[in-house]
N, C-alpha and C positions, 0 to 999 in steps of 0.2 A: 486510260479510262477503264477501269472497273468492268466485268460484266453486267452488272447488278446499275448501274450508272448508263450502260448502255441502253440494255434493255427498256428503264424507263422512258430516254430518249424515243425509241424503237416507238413503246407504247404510246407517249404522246403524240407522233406522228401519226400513228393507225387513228387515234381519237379524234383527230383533224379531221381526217377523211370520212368519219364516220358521223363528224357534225356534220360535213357537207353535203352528204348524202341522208340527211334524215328525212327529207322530202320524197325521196325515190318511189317509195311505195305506194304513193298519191298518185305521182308525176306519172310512170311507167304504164298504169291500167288508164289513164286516161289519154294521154296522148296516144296510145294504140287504138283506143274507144272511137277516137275520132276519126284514128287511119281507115279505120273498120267501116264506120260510116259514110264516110264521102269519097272512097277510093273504090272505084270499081275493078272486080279480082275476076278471075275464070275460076273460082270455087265458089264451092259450094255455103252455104250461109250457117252450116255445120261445123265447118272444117276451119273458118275464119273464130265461130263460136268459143269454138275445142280450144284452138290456140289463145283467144284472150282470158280464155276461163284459167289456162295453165300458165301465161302470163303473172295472172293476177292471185294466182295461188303464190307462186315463187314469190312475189312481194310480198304477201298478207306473213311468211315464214321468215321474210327477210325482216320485216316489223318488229316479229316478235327477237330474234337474234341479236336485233340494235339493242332493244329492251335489257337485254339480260347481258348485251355488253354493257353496256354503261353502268350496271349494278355491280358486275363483278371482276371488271377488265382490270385486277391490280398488278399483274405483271405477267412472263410469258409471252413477252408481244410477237414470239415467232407461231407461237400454236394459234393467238387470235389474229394475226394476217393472213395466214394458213386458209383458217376456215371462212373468212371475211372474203379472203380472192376465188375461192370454190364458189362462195355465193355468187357473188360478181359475174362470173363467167358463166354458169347456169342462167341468170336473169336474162345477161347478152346472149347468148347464145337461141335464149327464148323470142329475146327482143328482135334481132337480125331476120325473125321467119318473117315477119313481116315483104322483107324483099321479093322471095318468092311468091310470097302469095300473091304479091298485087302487082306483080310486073310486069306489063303487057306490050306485049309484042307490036314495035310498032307506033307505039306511044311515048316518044321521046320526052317529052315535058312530064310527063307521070312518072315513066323511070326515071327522068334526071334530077325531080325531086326524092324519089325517094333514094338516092344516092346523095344529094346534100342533106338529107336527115339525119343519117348516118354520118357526114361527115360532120354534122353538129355536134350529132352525142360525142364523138370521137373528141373532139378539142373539149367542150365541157367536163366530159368524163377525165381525159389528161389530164385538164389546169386542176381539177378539184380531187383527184387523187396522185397527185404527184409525190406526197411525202412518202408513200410507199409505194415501192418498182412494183411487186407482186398485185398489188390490189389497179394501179394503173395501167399495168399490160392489161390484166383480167380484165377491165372497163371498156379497155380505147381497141386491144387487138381484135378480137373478133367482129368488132365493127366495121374496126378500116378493111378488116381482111374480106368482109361481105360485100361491100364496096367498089373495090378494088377490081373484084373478081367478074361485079355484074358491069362496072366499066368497060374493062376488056373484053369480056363475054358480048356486048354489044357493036363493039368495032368500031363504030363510024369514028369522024377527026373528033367531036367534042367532047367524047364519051374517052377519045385515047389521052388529050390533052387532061380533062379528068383524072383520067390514071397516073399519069408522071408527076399531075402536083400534088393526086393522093399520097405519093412516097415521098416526095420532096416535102411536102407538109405533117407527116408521120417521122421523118426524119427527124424535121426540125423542135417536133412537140416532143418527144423520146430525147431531145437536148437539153432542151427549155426542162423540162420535167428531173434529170437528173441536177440541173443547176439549182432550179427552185426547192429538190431536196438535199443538196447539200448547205442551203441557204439556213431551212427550214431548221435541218440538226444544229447548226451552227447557233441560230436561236435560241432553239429550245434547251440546248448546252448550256447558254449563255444563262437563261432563263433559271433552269433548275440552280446552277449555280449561287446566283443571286439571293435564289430562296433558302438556298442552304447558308448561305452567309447571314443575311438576314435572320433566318432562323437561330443560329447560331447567336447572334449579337443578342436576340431577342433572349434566348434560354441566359444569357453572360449575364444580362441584363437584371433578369427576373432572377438568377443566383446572387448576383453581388446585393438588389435589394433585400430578398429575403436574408442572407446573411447578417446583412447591416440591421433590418427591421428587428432580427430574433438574435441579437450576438450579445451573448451574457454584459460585453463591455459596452457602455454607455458613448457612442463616438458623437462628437462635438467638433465641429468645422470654425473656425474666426476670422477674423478681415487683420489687415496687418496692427490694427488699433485694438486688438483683442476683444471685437464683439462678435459676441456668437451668432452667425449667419446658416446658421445648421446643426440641428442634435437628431438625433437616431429616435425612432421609439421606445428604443431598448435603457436609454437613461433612465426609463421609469423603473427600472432595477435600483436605481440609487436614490432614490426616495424624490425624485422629478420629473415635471412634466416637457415635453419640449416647448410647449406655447411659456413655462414660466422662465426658461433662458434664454428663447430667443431674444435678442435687440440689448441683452446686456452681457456687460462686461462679465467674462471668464474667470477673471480675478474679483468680481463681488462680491463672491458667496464662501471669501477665504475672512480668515482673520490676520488683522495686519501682519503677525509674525509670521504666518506663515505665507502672505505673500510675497515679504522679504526674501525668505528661505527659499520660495522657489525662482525669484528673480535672479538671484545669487547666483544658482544651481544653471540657470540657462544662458547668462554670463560668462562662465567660467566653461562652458561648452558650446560656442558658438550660436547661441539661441534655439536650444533644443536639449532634449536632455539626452546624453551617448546611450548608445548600444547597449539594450539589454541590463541600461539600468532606471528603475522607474525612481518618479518623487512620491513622497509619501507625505500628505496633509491630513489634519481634518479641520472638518465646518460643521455648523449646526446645521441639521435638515429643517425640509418645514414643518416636520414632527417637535421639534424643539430641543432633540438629542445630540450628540456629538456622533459625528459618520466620520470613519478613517478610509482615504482613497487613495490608492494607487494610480499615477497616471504615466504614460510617456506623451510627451511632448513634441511634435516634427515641425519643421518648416519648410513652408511650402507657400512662400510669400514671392518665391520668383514663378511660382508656376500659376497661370492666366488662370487654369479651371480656376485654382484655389482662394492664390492671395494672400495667403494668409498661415495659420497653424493649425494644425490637424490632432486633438485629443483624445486618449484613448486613455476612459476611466474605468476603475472596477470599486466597486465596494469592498474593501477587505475589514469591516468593522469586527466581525465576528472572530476572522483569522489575527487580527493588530493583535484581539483582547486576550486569546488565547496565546498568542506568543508571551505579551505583559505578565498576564496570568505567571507562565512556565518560568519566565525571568525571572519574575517577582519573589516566586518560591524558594529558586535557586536562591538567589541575595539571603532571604534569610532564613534558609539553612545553613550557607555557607555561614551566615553570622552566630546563629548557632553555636555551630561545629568549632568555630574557633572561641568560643567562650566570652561573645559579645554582651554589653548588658545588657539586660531587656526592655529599657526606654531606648536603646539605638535598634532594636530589634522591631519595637513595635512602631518607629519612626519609616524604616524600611515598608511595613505593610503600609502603613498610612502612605507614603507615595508610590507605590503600586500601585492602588487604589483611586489614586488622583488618577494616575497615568491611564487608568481604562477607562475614566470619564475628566477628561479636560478641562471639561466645564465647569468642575466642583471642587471644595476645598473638604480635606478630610481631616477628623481627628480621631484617637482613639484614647480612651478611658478604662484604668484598669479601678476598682473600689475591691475592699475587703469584707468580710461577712458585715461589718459597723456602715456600709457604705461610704467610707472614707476615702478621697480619690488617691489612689498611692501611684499613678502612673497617667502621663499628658503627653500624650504623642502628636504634635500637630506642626509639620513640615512647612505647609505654604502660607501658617499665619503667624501675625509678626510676632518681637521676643515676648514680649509682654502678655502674650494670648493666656498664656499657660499659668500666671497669678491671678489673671482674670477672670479664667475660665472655675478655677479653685475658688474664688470668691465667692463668686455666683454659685456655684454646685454647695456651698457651704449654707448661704442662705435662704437655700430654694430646697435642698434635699428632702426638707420634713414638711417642704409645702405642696403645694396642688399639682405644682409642675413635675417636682421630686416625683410622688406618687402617679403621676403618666406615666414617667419613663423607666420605673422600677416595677411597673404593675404586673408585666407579662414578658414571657421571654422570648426573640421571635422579631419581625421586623415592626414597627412602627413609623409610621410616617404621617408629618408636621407641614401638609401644605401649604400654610402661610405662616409664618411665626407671629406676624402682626394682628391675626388672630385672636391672642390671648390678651383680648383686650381688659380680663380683670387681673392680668399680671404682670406691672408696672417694670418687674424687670425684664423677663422676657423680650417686650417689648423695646426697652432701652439694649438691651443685648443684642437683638435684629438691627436694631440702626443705626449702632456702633461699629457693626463689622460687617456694616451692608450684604445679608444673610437676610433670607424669605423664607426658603423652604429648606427643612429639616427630617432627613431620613437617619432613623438610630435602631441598628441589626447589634441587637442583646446576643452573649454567647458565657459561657460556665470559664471561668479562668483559673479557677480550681477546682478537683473533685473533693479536694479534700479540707479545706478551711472556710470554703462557702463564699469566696473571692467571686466577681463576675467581670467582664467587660461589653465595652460598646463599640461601635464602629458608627460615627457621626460623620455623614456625606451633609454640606449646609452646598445652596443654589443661591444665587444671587437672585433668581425669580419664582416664583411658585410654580409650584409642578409638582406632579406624583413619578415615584420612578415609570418604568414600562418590565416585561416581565426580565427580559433579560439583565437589567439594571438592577433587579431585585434578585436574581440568582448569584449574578457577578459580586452581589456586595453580601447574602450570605455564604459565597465560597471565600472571600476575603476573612469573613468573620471563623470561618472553620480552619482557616493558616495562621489569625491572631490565637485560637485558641489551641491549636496545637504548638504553635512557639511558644505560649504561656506554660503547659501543662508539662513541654517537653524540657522548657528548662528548671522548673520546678522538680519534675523528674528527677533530671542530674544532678541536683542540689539532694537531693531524697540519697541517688543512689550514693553519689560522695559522701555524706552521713555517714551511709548502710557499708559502704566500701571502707571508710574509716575504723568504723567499731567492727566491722568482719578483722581488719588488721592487729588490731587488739586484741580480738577473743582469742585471733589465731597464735599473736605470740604469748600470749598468755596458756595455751595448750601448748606449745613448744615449750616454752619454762617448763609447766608443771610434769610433761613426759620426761622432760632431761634430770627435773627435780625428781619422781617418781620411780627414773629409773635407776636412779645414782641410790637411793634407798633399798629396792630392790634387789638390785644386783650385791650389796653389801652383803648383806646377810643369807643370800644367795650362793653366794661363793664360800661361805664356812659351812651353810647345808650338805655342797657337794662335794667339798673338802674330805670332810668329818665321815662323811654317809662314805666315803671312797675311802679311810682308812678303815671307818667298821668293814665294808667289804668284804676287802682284802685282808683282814685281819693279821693288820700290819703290828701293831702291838699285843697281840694274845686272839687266842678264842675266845667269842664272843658265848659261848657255854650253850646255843641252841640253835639247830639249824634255821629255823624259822628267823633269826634274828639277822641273819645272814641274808636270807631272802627279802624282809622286810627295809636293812641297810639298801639292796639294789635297788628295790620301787624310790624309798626315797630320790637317789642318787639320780634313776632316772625323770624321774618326775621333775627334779631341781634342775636336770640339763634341759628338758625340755622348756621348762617355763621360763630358762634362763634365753634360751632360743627363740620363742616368741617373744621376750623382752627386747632381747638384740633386732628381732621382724619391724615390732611397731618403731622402736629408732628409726633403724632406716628408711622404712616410708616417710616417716615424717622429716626427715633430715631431707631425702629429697623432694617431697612435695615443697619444701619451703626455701628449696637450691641451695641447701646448704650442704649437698654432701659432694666431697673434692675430688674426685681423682687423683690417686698418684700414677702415672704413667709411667712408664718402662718396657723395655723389651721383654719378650718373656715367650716360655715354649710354650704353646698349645697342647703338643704331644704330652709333656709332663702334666699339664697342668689336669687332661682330660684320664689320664691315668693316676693321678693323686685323686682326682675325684672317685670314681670306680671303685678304687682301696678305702676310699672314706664311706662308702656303701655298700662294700662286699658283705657284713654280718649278715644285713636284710637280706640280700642277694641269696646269700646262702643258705639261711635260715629258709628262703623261699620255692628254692632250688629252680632261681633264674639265672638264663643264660645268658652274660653280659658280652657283646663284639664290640669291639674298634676298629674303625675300618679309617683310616688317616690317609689321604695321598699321599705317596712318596714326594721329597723335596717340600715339603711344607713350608712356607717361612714363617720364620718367629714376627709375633703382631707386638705394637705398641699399645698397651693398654693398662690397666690398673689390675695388677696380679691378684689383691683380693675378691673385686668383685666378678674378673672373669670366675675367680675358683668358687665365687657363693653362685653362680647362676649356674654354673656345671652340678652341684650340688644340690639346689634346687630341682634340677630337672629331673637326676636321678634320681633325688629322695622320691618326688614326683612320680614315676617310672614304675620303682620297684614298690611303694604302695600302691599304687591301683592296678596293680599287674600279678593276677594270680597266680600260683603255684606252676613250676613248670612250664611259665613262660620264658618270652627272650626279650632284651633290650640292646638296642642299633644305636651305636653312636658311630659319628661318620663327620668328616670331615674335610672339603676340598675349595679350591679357588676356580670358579668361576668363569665363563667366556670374557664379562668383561670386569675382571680381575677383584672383585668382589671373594669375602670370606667364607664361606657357608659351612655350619655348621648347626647338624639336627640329630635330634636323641627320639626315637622311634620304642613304642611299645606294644605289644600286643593283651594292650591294658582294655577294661570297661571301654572305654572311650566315652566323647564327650555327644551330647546333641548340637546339633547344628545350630538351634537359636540360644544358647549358651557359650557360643565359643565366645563372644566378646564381653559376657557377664566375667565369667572365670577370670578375665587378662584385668577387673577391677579390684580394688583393696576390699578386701572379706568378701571378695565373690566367689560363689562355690555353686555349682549344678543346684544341690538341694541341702537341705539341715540334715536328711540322711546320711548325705557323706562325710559331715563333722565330727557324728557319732560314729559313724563304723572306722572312718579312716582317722578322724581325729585332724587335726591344722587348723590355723587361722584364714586361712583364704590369701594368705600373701605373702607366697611365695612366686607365684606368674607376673603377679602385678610389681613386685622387684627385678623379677630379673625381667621383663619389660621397659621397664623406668631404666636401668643399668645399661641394659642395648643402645637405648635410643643415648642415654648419657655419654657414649662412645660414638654417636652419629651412626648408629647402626638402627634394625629393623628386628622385630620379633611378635613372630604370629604362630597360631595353631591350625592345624591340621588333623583332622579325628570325624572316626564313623562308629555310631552306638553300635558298640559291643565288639569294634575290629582293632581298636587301639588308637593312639593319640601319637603325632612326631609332630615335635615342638621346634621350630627351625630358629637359629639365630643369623642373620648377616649383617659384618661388619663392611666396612667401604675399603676400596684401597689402600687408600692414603693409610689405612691401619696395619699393612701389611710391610713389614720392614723389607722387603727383596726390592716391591714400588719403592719405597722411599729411597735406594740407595741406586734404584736404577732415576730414578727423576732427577737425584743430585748428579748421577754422571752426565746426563745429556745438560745439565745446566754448567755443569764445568765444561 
């Protein structure tokens, strides 16, 4: 037991005693009142006074104490017995003067009543605070013991006989008194208990309905015959009331297929549906919509409360539709993407469409800028819909009905078709295809030949949609109209990708043609301008003639250079340029470059290093274009690299055995938001450096293309005004020491 559990015990019992004495303070001034009066004392009429005034004081205190326990006695039952037995013992100890005063000598009948008065209060006092020891001593001791004392004090036999049964009877009530509170705790134990069990059952109670009354899932109870004998409040989450299911069948409010489908389902699972897997139907509500439910199903037809099955629905309309939705899209994307036609595409949307409203038959309508119908997507109606549908749209277009449904773009809705009572087809088309109401969501099917479609949801009954019905169906109409535009698209860009294919080989000829001319007479400019030079056949008779042969000579090399640039871009933009691969030295190949730009070098009075690891291994790659990218980079280099700079070539392998190799200058350098402009064909910083340095812009952007055509990497590195190192790395597998260590371990 508890402190806290005891203590209230404790407290209950004080409160016993405290009922029982709530008369005390009545009782006490009057019954002395009367001793007062008809008992004659040897005092003074002052001194009996004094005592009942102090009597009746200690009561009129003890009055107010009850008061204000019973207001505030909530626990602490040792401080309020405490103060409770002080009172007690103050009152008696008030009450007992009585003996003295009126005890007269002599007068055995007068004392030996006032000795059984006392022995009254003493049992009273006992029986009526027995639950607690402290406040029934305080009550009964001082009595018995004034008693007791004026007993013996008197001597004679009746007064001593008095005395022995005064103990033997104080024994006996000090017995009784301890049984009667063990009784009492034993009780009140009992007591509190119950109230807590009770309480308990009651809070269990008032949880499980409030749970049941507010729990998002609509719970439904049935008899073994499936009629519903109990629904929650909370069904009215699913569009019902409980007064409208109770006394009917659980399966009413299905449609036959679907109560197939769940009979099936409880069959095949022992008449319940397993663990953490729910059925999924829908029904029309009493709104007239289709509602998708999720339920699990339990049996509970062996158990007495029950009887029966126990239902536990949710509404998931919202979630079904958005899943449909999400489906839906996928489907024809994916059809799409695989180059499906667009009547099997727009077939796909129209049973989406069905499938988030069950209830309805969908078609879709594509017309060209003439309104001409060029596309009949309609899935759930029969083969024949779709010549019929054609008919009708043929000889209605230019009529009353035509100009309804081409007036506006936007939703439109035909709540009864039988309605158009001055449109004899209309009409005959409603009760051919038992069709009432009629919802048509217009959307653009082309932006650019003035093409449109429709999206036609027909009802078997009239009705207007509701708002979500009218979202649902123009988010359908924004997936027909992006599968329309988006395959129209692709047909657009296969055109544009076509004749881009042509322009391009058509540029490819004419560069190959252009350059084959070029380069002819090209080659006798530098021939000829290299004999005058040199004046291999005579003096040319003027120095100036001499110098005028070199511009030529050089001008023809260089335009021959840029002739050979645009080639090769173009050769590889169009993957036609080959590799020949071979082994081949790096060391050489970086040291033939060097000597192919030593004149500028020196002419500049730059300082060119080689820094090569030792044991290099020779790489597998195409010996020309390694030596045109080395060559690039220095030509590179030592143009943008003033007078009395240096240029760092360096080359080493890698931690993870990668080729690295970088040509470092203490050139201009590049800006940071141009490093990736320069690495494109005729990209260059500015038109200023065309003119001062002169190039086409493509020479980075080849030996770019060349790295990557070797399965390697090349990037720049540069800070305005500190110099540019142009890095290339190859892969392994390009280094022949790997290749000959990978065939050993494979041998």
């Amino acid at each position: 037991m508890t402190h806290a559990h005891r203590d209230q015990i404790e407290l209950e019992a004080l409160k016993s005693v405290m009922r029982s004495f709530v008369t005390v303070p009545l009782l006490y001034p009057t019954v002395c009142g009367l001793i007062a009066i008809y008992l004659p004392t040897t005092y003074s009429t002052n001194v009996v006074l004094a005592w009942w005034l102090l009597l009746t004081a200690t009561q009129i205190e003890y009055a107010f104490y009850q008061n204000r326990f019973f207001k505030q006695a909530t626990d602490n039952a040792d401080a309020w017995t405490k103060a409770s037995a002080i009172r007690h013992a103050v009152m008696n100890l008030v009450w007992i003067g009585m003996v003295p005063l009126f005890w007269t000598q002599g007068d055995d009948v007068q004392n030996l009543g006032l000795v059984f008065i006392q022995v009254i209060h003493c049992l009273i006092a006992s029986l009526l605070s027995s639950p607690r020891r402290a406040t029934m001593f305080a009550c009964s001791l001082p009595v018995i013991s004034v008693a007791l004392i004026a007993s013996i004090a008197n001597g004679t036999p009746i007064f001593m006989v008095v005395a022995s049964t005064l103990v033997l009877t104080y024994a006996f009530l000090v017995r009784m008194g301890a049984q009667s509170r063990q009784s009492f705790e034993n009780q009140t134990e009992l007591s509190l208990h119950n109230q807590d069990l009770i309480g308990e059952l009651s809070r269990r109670e008032d949880r499980f309905r409030a749970l049941v009354d507010n729990a998002f899932d609509g719970i439904v109870v049935t008899d073994a015959n499936q009629i519903i004998t109990y629904a929650s409040p909370s069904v009215r989450a699913i569009g019902m009331t409980p007064e409208q299911m109770m006394g009917r069948s659980a399966l009413s409010f299905l449609p036959a297929r679907e109560i197939d489908s769940i009979l099936n389902t409880l069959s095949e699972n022992g008449g319940q549906t397993p663990q953490g897997k729910n059925v999924e139907f829908h029904t029309k509500g009493p709104d007239g919509k289709a509602h998708w439910f999720e339920s699990s199903i339990t049996d509970l037809s062996n158990n007495p409360s029950v009887g029966g099955f126990v239902l536990n629905m949710r509404d998931i309309t919202e979630r079904k539709r958005s899943q449909m939705e999400l489906i839906n899209q996928s489907r024809v994307l994916e059809a799409l993407a695989t180059g499906a036609p667009i009547d099997y595409v727009m077939e796909l949307v129209a049973e989406g469409a069905e499938q988030g409203n069950p209830e309805s038959n969908v078609a879709i309508y594509l017309t060209d800028d003439k309104l001409n119908l060029t596309v009949c997507a309609s899935p759930s109606f029969p083969t024949h819909f779709k010549q019929a549908i054609s008919d009708f749209w043929d000889n209605n277009k230019t009529k009353a009905f035509g100009d309804i449904v081409t007036r506006d773009e936007g939703l439109l809705v035909m709540e009864d078709l039988l309605d158009f009572t001055d449109q004899p087809d209309v009409i005959e088309f409603a009760k051919t295809y038992s069709v009432r109401a009629l919802w048509m969501q217009r959307f653009k099917a082309s932006d650019v030949d003035g093409g449109s479609g429709s999206i036609a949801v027909y009802h078997k009954e009239p009705r207007k949609p509701s708002k979500w019905e009218a979202a649902y169906l123009q988010g359908t109409a924004q997936l027909a109209s992006i599968a329309v535009n988006r395959r129209r698209a692709e047909q657009n860009l296969r055109e544009a990708t076509h004749n881009a294919e042509l322009a391009n080989r058509a540029k490819t000829k004419f560069l190959a043609n252009m350059s084959h001319e070029l380069r002819t007479p090209l080659n006798a400019i530098i021939g000829f301008s290299d004999i005058m030079k040199s004046e291999l056949f005579g003096a040319l008779g003027s120095p100036r003639y001499t110098e005028y042969a070199k511009d030529i000579n050089d001008s023809g090399a260089h335009l021959l250079n840029v002739i050979d640039d645009i080639l090769d871009i173009s050769k590889i933009e169009a993957g036609r340029y080959q590799l020949e691969e071979s082994d081949m030295d790096l060391d050489e190949c970086m040291r033939w470059s060097i000597e192919m730009v030593r004149p500028r070098t020196v002419e500049k009075s730059l300082v060119v290093t080689l820094d090569i690891a030792p044991g290099l291994p020779a790489i597998n790659a195409d010996r020309r274009a390694i030596r045109q990218i080395m060559l690039n980079l220095l030509s590179n280099a030592s143009k943008f690299t003033p007078e009395f700079g240096t240029i760092a070539l360096a080359a080493h392998v890698t931690r993870n055995g990668s080729l690295h190799v970088s040509v470092t200058d203490t050139g201009i350098g590049i800006p940071a938001d141009k490093l990736k402009t320069v690495l494109e064909p005729f990209g260059q910083v500015d038109d200023s450096n065309a003119r001062l340095h002169g190039g086409t812009g493509l020479g980075l952007s080849i030996t770019k293309a060349l790295a990557e055509l070797h399965d390697g990497k090349f990037w720049l590195e540069s800070k305005l005004g500190h110099g540019t190192t142009a890095i290339m790395t190859l892969p392994p597998q390009r280094l022949c020491a790997a290749k000959i260590e990978k065939k050993a371990a494979a041998d």
